[in-house]
Phi, psi and omega in degrees: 000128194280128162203207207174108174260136186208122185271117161267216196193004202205152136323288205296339171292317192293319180306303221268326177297339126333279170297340159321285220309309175319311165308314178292355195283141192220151151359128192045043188257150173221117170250116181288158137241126181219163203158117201291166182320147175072007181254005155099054184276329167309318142339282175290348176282332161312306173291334194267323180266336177290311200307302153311325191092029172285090173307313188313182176248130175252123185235197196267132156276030198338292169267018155221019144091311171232201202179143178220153190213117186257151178212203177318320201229185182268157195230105194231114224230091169258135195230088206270020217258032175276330183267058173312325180216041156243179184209030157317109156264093190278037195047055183303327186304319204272006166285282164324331197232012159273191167294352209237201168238131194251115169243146187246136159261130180057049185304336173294332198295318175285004230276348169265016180271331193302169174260186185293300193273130191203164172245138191270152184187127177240109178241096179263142184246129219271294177214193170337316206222319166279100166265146154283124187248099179272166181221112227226078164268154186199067147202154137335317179317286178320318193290316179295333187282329201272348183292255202345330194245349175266339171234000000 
């Protein structure tokens, strides 16, 4: 498995290592975020959508669990992390198997719903201003997308 650790030093390094990432993103594509509060998963999702041409303004869908968004591709921004102790199918398969890129905040809660192939994505916070962002692949896509973003 292809992975990749990356520090940012900013919001805005994050926001923009996000929006890096987003030109490699194709069609079905699914990316976990995990991560404790505050540790800027909203934040990179904000980047990852300037990155699609997602114009609206994206914030967490806490309370209404997904959120869509259109850019070049549909943008589907999920925050699963009310359904902890449900077993609730909100027809995720039509997400994961559209067109568009799909991100899960608190992907454990789902986990037997993710598909196999996906980018793994970890934001642990260095300090006040800095995070680490690991990357975690599990397709052939992905292991090129995490090359592709280390140099």
């Amino acid at each position: 498995m292809e992975s990749l650790e990356y520090v940012t030093h900013s919001t805005e390094d994050t926001m923009q290592f996000a929006e890096k990432l987003a030109g490699f993103l194709e069609p079905g594509d699914v990316l976990t975020l995990e991560g404790d509060l505050g540790a800027g998963k909203t934040t990179f999702t904000k980047g990852l959508a300037k990155g699609l041409g997602v114009k609206r303004t994206v914030n967490s869908p806490t309370f209404t669990i997904i959120k869509e968004y259109m850019g070049r591709l549909p943008f589907y921004h999920m925050d699963v992390y009310r359904l902890e102790d449900s077993d609730e199918d909100l027809g995720f398969e039509e997400f994961f198997n559209g067109e568009g890129i799909t991100v899960v905040e608190w992907s454990q809660f789902i986990y037997d719903y993710l598909p196999e192939q996906r980018l793994e994505l970890t934001i642990e916070s260095m300090s006040e201003a800095s995070r680490k962002i690991s990357l975690y692949a599990h397709s052939p896509h992905f292991e090129q997308v995490c090359k592709e973003m280390s140099q």
